[in-house]
Backbone as CSV, one residue per row, in Angstrom:
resi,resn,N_x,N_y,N_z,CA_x,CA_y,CA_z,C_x,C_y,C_z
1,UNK,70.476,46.200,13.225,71.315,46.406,12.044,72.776,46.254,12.441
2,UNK,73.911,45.310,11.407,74.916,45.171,11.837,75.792,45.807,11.380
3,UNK,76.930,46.125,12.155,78.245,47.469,10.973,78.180,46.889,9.510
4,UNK,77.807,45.694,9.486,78.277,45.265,7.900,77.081,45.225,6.993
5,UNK,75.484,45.547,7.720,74.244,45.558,6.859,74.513,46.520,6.330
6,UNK,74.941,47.169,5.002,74.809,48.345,4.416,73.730,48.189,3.389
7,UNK,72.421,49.024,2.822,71.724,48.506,2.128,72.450,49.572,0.026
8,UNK,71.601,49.051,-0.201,72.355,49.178,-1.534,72.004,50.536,-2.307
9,UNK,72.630,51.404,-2.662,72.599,53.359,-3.181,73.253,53.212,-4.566
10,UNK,72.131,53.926,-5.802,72.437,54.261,-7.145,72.544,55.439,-7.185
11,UNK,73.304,56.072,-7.073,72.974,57.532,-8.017,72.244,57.638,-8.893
12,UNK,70.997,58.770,-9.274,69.828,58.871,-10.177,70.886,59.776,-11.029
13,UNK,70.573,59.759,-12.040,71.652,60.773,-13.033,70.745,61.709,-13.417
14,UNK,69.210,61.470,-13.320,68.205,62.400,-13.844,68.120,63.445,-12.180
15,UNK,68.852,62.931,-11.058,68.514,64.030,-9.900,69.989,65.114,-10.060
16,UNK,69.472,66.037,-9.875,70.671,67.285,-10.225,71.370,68.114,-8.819
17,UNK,70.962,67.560,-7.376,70.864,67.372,-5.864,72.025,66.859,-6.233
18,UNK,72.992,67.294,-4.830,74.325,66.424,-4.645,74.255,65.313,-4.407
19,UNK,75.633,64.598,-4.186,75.546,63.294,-4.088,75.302,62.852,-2.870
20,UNK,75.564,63.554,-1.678,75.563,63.527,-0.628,73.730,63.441,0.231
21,UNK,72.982,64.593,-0.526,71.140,64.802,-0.621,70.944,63.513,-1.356
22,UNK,70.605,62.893,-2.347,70.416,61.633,-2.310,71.013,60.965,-1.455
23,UNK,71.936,60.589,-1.300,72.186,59.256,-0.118,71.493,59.608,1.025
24,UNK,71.647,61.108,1.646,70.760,61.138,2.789,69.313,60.609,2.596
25,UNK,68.773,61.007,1.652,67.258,60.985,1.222,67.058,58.981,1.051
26,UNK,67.891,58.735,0.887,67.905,57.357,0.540,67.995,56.519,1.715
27,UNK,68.848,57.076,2.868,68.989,55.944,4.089,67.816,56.614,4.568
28,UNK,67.805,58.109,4.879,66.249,58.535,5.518,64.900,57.898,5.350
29,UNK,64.552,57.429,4.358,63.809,56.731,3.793,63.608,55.189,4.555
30,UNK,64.799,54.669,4.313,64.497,53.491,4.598,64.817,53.007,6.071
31,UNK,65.167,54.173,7.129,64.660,54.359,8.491,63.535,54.680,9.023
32,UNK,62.935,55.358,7.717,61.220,55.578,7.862,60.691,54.298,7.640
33,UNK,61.206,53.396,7.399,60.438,52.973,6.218,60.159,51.398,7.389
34,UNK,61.368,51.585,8.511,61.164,50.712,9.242,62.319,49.481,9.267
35,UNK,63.293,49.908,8.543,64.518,48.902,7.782,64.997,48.841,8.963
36,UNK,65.785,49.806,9.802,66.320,49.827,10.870,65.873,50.627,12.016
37,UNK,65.725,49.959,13.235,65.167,49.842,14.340,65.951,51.142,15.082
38,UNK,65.614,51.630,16.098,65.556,52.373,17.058,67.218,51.379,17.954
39,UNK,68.113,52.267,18.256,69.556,52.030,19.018,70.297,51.270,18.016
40,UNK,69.716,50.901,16.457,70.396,50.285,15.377,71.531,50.727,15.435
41,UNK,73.026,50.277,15.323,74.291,50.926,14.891,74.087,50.976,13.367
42,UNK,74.345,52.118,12.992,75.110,52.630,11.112,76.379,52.042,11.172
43,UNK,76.409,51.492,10.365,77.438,51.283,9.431,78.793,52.309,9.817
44,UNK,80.173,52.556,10.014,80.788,53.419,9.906,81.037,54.150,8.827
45,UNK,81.384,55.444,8.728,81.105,56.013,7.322,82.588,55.521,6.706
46,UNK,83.788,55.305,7.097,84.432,54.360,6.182,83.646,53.104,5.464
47,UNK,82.643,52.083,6.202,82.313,51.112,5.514,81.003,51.894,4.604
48,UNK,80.347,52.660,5.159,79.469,53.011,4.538,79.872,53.748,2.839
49,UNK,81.107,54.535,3.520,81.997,54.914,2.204,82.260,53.548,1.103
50,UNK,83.203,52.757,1.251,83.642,51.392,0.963,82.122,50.547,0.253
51,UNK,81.354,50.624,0.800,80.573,49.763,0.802,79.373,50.317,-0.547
52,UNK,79.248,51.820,-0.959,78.562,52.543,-1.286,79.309,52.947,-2.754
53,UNK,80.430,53.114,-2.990,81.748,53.101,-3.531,81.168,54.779,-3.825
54,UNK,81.328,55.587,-2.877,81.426,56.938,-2.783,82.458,57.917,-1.523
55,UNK,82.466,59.106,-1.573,83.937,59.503,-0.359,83.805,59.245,1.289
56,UNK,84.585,59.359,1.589,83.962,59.836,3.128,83.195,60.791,3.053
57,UNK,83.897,62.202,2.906,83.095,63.314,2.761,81.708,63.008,2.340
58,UNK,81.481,62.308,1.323,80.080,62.501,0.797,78.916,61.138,1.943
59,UNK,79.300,60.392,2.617,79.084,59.409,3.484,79.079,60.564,4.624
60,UNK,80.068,61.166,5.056,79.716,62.156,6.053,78.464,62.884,6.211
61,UNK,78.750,64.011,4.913,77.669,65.053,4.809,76.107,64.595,4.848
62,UNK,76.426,63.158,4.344,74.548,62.243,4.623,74.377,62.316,5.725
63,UNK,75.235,61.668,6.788,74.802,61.064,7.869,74.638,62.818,8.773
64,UNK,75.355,63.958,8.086,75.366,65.028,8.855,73.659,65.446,9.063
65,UNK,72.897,65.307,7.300,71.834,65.826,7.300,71.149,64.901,8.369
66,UNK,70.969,63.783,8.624,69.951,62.915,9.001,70.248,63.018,10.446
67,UNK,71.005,63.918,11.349,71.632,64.363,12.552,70.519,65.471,12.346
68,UNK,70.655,66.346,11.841,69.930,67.294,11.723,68.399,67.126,11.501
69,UNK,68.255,65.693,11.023,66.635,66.047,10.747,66.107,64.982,11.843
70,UNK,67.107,64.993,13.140,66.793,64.203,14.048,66.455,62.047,13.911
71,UNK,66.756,62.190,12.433,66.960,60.199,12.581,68.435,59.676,12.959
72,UNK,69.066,59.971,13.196,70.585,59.570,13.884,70.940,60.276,15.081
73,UNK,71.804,59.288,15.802,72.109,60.233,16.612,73.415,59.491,16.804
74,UNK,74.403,61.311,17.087,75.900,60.605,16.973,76.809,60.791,18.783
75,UNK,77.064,59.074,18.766,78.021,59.254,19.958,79.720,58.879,20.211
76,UNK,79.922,60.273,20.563,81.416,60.707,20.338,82.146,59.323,20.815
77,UNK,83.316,58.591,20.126,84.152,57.356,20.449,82.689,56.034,20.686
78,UNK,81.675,56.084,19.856,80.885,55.369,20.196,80.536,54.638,18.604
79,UNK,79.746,55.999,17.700,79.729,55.783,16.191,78.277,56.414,16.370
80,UNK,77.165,56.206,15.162,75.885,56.734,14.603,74.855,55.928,15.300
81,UNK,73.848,56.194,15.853,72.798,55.166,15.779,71.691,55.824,15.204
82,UNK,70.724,54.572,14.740,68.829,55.421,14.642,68.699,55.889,15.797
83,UNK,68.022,56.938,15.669,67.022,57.473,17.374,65.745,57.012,17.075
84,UNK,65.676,56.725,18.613,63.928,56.574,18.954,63.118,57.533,18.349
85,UNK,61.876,56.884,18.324,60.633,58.007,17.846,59.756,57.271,18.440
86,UNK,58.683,58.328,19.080,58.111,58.209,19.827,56.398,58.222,19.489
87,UNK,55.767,57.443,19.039,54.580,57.906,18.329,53.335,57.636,19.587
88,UNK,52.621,58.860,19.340,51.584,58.447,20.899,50.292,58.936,20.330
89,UNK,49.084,57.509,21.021,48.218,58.091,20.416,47.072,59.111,21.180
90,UNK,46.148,60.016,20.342,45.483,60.960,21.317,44.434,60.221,21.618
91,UNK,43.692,58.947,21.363,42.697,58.763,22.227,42.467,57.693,23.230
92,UNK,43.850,57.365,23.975,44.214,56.537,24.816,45.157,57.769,25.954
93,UNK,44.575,57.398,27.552,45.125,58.258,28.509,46.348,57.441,28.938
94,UNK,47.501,57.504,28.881,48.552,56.875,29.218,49.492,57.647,29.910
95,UNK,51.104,56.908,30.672,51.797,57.473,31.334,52.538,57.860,29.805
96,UNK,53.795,58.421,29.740,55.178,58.129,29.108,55.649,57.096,29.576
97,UNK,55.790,56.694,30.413,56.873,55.060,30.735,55.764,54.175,29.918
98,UNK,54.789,54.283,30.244,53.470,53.109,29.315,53.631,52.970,27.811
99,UNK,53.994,53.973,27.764,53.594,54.030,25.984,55.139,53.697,25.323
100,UNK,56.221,54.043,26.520,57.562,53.279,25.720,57.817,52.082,26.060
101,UNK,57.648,51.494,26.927,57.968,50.129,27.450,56.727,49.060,26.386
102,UNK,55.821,49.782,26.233,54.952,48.983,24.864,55.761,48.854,24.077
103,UNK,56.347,49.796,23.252,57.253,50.198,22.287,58.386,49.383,22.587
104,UNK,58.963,48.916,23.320,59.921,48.342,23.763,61.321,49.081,23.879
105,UNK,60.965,50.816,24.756,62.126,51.212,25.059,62.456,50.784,26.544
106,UNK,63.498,51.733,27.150,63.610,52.051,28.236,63.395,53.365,29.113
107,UNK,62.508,53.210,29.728,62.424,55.100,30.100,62.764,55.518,30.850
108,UNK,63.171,56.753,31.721,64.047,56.977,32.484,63.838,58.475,32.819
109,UNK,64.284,58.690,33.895,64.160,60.505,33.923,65.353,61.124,34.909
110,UNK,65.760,62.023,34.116,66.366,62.870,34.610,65.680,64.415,35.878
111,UNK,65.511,63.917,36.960,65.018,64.834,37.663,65.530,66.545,38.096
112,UNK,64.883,67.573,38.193,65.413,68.500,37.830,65.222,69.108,39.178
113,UNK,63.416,69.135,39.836,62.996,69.278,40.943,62.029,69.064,41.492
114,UNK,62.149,68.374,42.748,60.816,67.797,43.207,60.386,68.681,44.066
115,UNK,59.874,69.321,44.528,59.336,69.878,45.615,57.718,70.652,46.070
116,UNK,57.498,71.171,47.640,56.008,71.988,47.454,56.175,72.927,47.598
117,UNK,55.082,73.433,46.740,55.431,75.549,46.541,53.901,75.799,46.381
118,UNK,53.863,77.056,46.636,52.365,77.662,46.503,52.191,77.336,45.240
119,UNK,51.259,77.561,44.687,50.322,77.041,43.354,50.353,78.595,43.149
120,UNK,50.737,78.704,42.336,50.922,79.974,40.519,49.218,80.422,40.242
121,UNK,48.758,81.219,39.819,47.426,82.027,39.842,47.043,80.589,38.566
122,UNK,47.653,80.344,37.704,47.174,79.410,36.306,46.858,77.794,36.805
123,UNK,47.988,77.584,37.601,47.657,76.223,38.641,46.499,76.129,38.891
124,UNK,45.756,77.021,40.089,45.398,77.529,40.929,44.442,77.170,39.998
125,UNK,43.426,77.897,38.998,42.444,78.032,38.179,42.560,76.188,37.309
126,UNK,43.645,75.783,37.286,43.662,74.705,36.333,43.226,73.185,37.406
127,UNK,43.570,73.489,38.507,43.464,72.381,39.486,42.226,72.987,40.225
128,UNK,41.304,74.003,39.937,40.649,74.043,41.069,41.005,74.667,42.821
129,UNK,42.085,74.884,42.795,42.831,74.989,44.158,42.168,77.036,44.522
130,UNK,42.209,76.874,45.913,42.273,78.546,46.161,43.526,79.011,46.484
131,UNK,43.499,80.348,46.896,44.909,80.962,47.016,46.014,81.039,48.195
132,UNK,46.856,80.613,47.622,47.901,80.099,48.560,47.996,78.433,48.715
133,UNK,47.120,78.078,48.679,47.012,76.400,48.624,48.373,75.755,47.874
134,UNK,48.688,74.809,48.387,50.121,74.453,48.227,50.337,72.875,47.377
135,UNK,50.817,73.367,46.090,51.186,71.493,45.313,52.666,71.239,45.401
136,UNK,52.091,70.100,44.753,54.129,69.776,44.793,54.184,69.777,42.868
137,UNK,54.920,70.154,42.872,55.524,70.283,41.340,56.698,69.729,40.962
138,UNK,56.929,68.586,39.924,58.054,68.327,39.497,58.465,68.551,37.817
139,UNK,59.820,68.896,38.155,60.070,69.048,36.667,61.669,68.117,36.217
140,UNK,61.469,67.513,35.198,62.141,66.186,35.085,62.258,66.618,33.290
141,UNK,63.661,65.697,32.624,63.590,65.508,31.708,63.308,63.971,31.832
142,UNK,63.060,63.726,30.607,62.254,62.159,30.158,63.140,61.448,29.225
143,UNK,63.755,60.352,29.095,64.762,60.111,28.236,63.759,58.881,28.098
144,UNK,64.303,58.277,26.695,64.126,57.075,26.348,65.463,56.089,25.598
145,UNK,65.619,54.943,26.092,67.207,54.242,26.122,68.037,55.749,25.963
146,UNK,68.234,56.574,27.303,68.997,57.601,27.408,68.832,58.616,26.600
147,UNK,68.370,58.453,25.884,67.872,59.478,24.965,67.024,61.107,25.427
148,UNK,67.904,62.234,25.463,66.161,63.216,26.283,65.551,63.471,25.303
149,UNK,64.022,63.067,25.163,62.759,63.638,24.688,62.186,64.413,24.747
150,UNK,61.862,65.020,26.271,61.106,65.879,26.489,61.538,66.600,27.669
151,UNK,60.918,67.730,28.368,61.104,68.412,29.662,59.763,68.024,30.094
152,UNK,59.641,67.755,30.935,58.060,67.410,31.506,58.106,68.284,32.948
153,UNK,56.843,69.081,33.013,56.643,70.094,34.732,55.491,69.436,34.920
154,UNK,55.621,68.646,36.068,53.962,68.264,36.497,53.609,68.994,37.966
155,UNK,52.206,69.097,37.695,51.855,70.041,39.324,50.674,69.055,39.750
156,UNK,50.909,69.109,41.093,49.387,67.616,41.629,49.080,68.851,43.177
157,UNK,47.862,68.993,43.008,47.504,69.406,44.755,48.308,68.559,45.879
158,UNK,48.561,69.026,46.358,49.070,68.455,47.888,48.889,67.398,48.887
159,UNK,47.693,67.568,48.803,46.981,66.069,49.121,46.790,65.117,48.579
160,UNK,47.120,65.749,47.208,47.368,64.315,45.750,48.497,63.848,45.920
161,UNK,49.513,64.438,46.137,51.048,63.736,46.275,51.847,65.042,47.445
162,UNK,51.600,64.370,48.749,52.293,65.335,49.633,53.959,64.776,49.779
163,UNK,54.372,63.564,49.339,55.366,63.657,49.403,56.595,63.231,48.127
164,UNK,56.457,64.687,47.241,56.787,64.222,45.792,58.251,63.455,45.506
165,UNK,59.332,63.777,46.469,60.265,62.634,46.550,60.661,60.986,46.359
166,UNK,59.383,60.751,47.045,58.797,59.076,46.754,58.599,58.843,45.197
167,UNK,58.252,59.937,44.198,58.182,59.501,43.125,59.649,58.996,42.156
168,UNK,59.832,58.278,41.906,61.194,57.514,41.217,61.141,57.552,39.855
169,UNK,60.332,56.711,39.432,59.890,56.660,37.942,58.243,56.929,37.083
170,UNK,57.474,56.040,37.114,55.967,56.376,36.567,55.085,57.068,37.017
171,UNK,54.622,58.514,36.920,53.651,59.173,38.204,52.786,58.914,38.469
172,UNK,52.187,58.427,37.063,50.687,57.449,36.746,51.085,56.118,37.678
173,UNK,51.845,55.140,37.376,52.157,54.119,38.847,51.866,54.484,39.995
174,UNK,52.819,55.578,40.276,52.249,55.645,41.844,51.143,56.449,42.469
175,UNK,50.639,57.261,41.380,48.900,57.956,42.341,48.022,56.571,41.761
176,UNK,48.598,55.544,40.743,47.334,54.533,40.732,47.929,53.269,42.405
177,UNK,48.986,53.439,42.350,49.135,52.614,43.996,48.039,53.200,45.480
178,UNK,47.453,54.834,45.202,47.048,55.702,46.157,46.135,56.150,45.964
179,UNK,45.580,55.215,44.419,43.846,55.649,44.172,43.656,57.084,43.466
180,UNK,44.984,57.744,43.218,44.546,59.359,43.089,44.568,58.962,41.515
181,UNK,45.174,58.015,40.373,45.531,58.113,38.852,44.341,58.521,38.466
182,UNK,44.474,59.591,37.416,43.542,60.502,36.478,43.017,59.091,35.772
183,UNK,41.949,59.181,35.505,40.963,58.461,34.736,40.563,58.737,33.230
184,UNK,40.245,60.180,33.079,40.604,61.516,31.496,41.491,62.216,31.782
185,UNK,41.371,62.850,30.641,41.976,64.147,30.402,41.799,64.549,29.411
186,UNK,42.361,66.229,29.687,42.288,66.875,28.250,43.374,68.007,28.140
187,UNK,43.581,67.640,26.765,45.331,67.957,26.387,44.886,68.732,25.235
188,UNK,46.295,69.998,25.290,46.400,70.787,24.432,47.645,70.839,23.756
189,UNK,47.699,71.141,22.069,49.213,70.783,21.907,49.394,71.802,20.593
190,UNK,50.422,73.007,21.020,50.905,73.567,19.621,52.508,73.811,19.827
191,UNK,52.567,74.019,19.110,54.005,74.555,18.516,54.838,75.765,18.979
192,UNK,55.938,75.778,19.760,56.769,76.869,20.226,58.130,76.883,19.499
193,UNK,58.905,78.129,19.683,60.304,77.996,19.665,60.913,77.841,20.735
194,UNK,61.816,76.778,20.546,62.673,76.867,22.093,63.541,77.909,22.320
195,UNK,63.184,78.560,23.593,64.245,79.248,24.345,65.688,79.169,24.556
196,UNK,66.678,79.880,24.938,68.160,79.097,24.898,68.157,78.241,25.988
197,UNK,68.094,78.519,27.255,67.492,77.227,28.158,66.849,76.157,28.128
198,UNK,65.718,76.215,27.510,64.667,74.987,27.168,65.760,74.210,26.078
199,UNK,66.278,74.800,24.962,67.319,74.298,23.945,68.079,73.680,24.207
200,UNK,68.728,74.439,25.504,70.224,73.576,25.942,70.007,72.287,26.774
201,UNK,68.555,72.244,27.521,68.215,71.119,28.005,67.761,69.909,27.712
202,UNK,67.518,70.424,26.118,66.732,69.401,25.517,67.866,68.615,24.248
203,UNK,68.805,69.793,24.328,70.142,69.475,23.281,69.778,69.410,22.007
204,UNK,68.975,70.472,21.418,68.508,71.484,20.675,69.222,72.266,20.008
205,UNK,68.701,73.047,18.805,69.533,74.271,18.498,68.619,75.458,19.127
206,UNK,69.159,76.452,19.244,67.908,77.284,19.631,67.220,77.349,18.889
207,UNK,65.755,77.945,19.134,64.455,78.691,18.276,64.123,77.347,17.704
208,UNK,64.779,76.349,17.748,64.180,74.861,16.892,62.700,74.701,17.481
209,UNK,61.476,74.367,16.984,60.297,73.969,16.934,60.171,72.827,17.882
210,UNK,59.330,73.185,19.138,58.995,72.222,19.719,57.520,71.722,20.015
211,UNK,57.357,70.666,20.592,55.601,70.428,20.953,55.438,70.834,22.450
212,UNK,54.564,71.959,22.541,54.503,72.187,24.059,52.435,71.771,24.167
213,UNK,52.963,70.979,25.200,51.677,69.966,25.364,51.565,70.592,27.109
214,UNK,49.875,70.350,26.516,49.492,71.063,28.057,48.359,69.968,28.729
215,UNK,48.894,68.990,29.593,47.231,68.122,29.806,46.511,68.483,31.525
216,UNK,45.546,68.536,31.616,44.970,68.486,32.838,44.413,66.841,32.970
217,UNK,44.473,66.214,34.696,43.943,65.007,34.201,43.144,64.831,35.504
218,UNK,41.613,64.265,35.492,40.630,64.283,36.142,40.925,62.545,36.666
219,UNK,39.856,62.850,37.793,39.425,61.422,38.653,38.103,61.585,37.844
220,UNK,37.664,60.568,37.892,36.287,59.921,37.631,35.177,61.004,38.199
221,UNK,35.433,61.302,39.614,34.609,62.038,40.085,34.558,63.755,39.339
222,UNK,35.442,64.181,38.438,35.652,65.357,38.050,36.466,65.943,38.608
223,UNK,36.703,65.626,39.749,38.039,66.373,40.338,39.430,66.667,39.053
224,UNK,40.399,68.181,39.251,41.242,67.815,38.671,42.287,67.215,39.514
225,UNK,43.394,66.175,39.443,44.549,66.231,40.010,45.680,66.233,39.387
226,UNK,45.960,67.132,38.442,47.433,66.744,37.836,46.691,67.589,36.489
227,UNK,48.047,68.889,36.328,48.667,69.726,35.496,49.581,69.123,34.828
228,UNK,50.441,68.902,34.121,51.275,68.904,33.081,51.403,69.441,32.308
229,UNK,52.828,70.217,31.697,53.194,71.041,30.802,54.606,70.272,30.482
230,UNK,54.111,69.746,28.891,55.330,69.182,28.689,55.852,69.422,27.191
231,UNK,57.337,69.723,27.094,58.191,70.518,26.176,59.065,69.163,25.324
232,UNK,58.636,68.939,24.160,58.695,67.568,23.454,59.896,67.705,22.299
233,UNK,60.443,67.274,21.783,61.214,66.956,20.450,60.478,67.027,19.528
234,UNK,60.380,67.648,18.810,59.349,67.724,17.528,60.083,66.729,16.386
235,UNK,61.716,66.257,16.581,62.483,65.478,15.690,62.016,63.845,16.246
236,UNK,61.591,63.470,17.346,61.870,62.228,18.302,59.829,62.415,18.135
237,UNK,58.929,63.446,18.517,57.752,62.599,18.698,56.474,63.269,17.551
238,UNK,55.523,61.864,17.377,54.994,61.833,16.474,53.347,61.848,17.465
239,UNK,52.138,62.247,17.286,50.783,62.128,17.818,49.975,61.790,16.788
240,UNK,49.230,60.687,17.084,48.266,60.465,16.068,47.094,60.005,16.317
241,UNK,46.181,60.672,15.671,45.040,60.417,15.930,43.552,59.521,14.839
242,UNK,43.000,58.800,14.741,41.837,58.027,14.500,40.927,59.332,13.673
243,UNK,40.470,59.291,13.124,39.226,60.064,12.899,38.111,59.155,11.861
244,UNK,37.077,59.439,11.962,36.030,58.725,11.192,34.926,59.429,11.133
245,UNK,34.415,59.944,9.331,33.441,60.981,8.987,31.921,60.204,9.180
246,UNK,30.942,61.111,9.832,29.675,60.520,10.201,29.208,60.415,8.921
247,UNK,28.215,59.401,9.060,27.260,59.186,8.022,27.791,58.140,7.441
């Protein structure tokens, strides 16, 4: 989308909503709708103003809501863009770098910590491991074209990845370079409030609604190797699933 694509806004005279809730409701729409792409530039709200023949203010307060309901995202001396959304489906086992580079993002991570530590009593029971037995655990944010998405904590036994440093980008890449990549899994996914920490990392408001996804992921043989607990954008990602009634 170019600064000068502006698409075309009537005021409904039968809607009794400000002027500002329609126009939001109106570009929202047609970012759903697929009009404009993911890192799209908006329009500036002068042209969008100009172009719309309504105020700044009321060109503002749109683009404020659609900040808020996570379809824009604003960068300071930069201007508005669409944000990514991330739609993943549940009955395909994939990395995150897999499922955006399909999509045609860029993925990327912000690393937080790589290292090996004893395995946690929940580890411990989730990997199979006994006590004291030692994984390496990393915890990384996940961006997409710079964007953070998610907080991701992954835990692998020790002998699955003794030296978690080597990992750079895809984790699924490199235990499938070493034969260890999970083959299933099985994932759990509800709804939290974010913490002020989890918030500030994710650039959040607090208590905002997130997806906290929990997957364990097996070798072929049943073995587990790989915990994940990962803390998602509920504005940025979408899960969807297939279903089909017997008979």
């Amino acid at each position: 989308m170019s600064q000068g694509d502006v698409f075309e806004f009537k005021p409904d005279p039968r809607d009794s909503s400000p002027l500002y809730m329609q126009l939001a409701r109106k570009l929202g729409q047609s970012i759903r709708d697929g009009r404009y792409k993911p890192a799209d530039a908006l329009p500036s709200e002068r042209l969008l103003a100009e172009s719309l023949d309504v105020s700044r203010v009321t060109a503002r307060s749109a683009i404020d809501q659609l900040v808020e309901q996570g379809l824009i995202i604003r960068r300071r001396g930069s201007g508005n863009y669409i944000a990514p959304r991330f739609e993943q489906p549940l009955s395909h086992l994939s990395s995150f770098s897999e499922e955006l580079r399909r999509r045609g993002y860029t993925p990327s991570s912000r690393w937080l910590h790589r290292d090996i530590v004893v395995a946690k009593i929940d580890e411990q029971m989730s990997l199979g491991l006994s006590s004291g037995e030692k994984v390496a655990r990393l915890e990384r944010l996940r961006l997409a074209d710079d964007v953070v998405m998610a907080l991701e904590v992954s835990v692998l036994p020790q002998h699955v990845l003794p030296h978690p440093l080597e990992v750079e980008g895809s984790l699924y890449e490199y235990l499938t370079r070493s034969q260890q990549a999970p083959v299933r899994a099985l994932q759990h996914i509800r709804a939290l409030n974010a913490q002020p920490r989890l918030a500030e990392q994710l650039g959040i408001p607090d208590r905002q609604a997130v997806l906290f996804i929990t997957r364990v992921g097996y070798l072929e043989s049943g073995q587990a190797v790989e915990l994940t607990h990962s803390y998602c954008r509920s504005d940025y990602y979408d899960f969807v699933a297939e279903m089909r009634r017997d008979g």
